[in-house]
C-alpha positions as CSV (number, residue, x, y, z in Angstrom):
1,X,68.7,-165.6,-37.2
2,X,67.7,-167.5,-40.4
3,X,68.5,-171.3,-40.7
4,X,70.1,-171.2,-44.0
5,X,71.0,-174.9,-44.5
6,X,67.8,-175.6,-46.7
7,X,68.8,-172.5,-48.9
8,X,69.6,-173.9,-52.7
9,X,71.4,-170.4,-53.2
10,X,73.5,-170.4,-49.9
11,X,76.2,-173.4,-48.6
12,X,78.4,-173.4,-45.5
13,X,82.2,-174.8,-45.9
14,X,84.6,-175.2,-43.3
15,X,87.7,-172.4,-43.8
16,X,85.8,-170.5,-46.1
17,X,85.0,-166.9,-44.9
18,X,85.0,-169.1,-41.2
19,X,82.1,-171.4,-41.7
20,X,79.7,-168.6,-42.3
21,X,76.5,-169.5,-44.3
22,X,77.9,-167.5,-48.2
23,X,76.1,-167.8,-51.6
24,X,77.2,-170.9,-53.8
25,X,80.5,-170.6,-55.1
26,X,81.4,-166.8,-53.7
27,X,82.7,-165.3,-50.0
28,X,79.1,-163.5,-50.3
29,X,77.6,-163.7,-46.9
30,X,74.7,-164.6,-47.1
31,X,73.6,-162.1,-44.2
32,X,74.9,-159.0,-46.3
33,X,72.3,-159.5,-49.0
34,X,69.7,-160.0,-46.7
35,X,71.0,-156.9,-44.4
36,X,70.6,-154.7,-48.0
37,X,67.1,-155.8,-48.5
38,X,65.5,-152.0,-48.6
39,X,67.4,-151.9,-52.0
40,X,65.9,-154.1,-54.8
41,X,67.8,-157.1,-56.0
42,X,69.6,-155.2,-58.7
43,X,71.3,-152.8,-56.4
44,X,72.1,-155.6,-54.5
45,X,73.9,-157.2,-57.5
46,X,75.4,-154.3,-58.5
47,X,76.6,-154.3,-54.7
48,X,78.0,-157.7,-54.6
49,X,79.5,-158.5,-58.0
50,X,79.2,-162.2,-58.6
51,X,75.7,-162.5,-57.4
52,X,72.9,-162.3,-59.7
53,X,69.7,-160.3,-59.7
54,X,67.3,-163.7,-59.8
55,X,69.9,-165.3,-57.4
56,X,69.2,-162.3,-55.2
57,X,65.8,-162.1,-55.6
58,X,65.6,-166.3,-54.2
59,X,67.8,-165.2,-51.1
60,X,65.5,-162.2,-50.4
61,X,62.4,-164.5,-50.8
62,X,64.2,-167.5,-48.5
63,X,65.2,-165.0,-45.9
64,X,61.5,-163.7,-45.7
65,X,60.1,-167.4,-45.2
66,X,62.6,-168.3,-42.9
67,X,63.2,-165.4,-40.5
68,X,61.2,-166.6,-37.7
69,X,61.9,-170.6,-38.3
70,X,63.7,-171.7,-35.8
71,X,67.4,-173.1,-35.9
72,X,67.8,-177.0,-35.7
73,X,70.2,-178.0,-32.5
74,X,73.7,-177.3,-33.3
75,X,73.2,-174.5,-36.4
């Protein structure tokens, strides 16, 4: 599980999509652009109206980084 809350491109608010970690602004999980990441950030735009092929791209690239990181207590 990736620790999202130093992700720029990704925020967590309470009541939206139930506190799940979406991309700024949207109901995008963020874990459904990183589930799609065999196709190339323009499919995944073109998936997920709203989101941006460099905003993708940044997600993709966090995601790699952080995959293994482990999660601070309580995320």
């Amino acid at each position: 599980m990736i620790d999202w809350s130093e992700c720029p491109d990704v925020e967590r608010v309470p009541g939206r999509v139930s506190g799940q970690w979406t991309v700024v602004d949207t109901r995008i999980l963020a874990d459904c652009v990183v589930e799609n990441d065999d196709s190339s950030p323009e499919e995944i735009d073109d998936m997920f109206p709203g989101l941006g092929v460099e905003r993708a791209r940044r997600i993709l690239e966090y995601a790699r980084r952080h995959a293994d990181a482990p999660h601070p207590a309580g995320q």
